[in-house]
C-alpha positions in Angstrom: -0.9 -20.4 18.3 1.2 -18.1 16.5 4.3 -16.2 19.3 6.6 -13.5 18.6 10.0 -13.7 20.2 12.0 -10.3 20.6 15.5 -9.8 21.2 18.6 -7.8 21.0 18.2 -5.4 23.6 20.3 -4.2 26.2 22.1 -1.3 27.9 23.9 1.7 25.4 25.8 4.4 25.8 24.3 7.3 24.4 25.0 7.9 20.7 25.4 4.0 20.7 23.6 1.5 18.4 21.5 -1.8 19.0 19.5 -4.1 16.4 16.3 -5.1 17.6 14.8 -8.8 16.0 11.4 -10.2 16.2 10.7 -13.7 15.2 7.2 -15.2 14.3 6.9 -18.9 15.0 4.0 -21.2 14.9 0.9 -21.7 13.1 1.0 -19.1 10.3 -1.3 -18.3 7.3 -0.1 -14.9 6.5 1.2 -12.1 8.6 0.5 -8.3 6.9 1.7 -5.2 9.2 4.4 -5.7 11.2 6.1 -2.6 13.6 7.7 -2.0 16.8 6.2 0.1 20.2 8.1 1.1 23.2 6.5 2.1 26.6 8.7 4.1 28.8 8.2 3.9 32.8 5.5 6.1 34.0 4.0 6.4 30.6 1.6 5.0 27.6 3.0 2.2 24.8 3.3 4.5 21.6 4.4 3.7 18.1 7.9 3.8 17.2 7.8 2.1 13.2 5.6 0.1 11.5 6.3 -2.0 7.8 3.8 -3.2 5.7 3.7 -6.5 3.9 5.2 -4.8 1.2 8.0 -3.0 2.4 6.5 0.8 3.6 7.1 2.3 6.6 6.3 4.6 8.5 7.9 6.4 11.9 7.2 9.0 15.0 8.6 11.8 14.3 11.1 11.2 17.4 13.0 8.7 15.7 13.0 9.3 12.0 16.6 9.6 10.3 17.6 7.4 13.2 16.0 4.3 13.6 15.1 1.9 10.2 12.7 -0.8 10.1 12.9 -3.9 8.1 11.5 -7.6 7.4 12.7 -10.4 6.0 9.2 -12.0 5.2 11.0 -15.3 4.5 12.0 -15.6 8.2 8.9 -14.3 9.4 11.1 -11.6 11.1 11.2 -7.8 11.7 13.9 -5.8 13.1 14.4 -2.3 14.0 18.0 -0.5 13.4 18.5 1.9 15.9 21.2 4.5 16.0 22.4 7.7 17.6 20.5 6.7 20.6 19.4 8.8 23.4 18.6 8.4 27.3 14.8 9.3 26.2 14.8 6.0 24.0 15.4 3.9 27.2 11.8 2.0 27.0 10.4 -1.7 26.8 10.4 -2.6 23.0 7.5 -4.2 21.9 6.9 -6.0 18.8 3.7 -6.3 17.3 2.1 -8.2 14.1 -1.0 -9.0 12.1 -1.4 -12.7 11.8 -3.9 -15.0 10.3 -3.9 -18.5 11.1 -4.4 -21.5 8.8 -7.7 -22.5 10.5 -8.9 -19.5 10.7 -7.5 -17.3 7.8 -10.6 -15.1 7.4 -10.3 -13.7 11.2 -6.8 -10.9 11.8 -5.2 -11.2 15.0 -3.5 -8.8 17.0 -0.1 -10.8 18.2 2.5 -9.6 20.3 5.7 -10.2 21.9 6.8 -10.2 25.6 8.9 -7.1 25.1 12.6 -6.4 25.4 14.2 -3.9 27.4 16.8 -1.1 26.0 18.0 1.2 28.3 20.5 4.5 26.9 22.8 5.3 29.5 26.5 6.2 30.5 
């Protein structure tokens, strides 16, 4: 069974930086999209990036020109730069992947990780 394992979060001051990583481990035939979601208290998980197999992107409009996504398909990793942060980035992070399995390469799964928290305060 195929886990992601997020980490790197924390508390920042605002205008501060933090690196987000998600690691894939387990039983893996292929793994296509990758991207990031936050959910902040008292509202729905939304999208915050999301990287193809191949390297493109794609971001909400809240974070573009500050936050980059990236993957190191080698590691079976993604991570999420994120700089000049703000108190309305405070959110669990949630990593997310598509991930076929060797005994079952035709079927897609939806995987995703247990979430880490980033809070933007001073």
């Amino acid at each position: 069974q195929v886990q992601l394992v997020e980490s790197g979060g924390g508390l920042v001051q605002p205008g501060g930086s933090l690196r987000l990583s998600c690691a894939a481990s387990g039983s893996i035939f292929s793994i296509g999209d990758m991207g990031w979601y936050r959910q902040a208290p008292g509202k729905q998980r939304e999208l915050v990036a999301t990287i193809t197999s191949s390297g493109t992107t794609n971001y909400a409009d809240s974070v573009k020109g500050r936050f980059a996504i990236s993957r190191d398909n080698a590691k079976n990793t993604v991570y999420l730069q994120m700089n000049s942060l703000k108190p309305e980035d405070t959110a669990v992070y949630y990593c997310n992947a598509e991930v076929r399995e060797p005994s079952s390469w035709w079927v897609q799964l939806a995987v995703w990780g247990q979430g880490t928290l980033v809070t933007v305060s001073s």
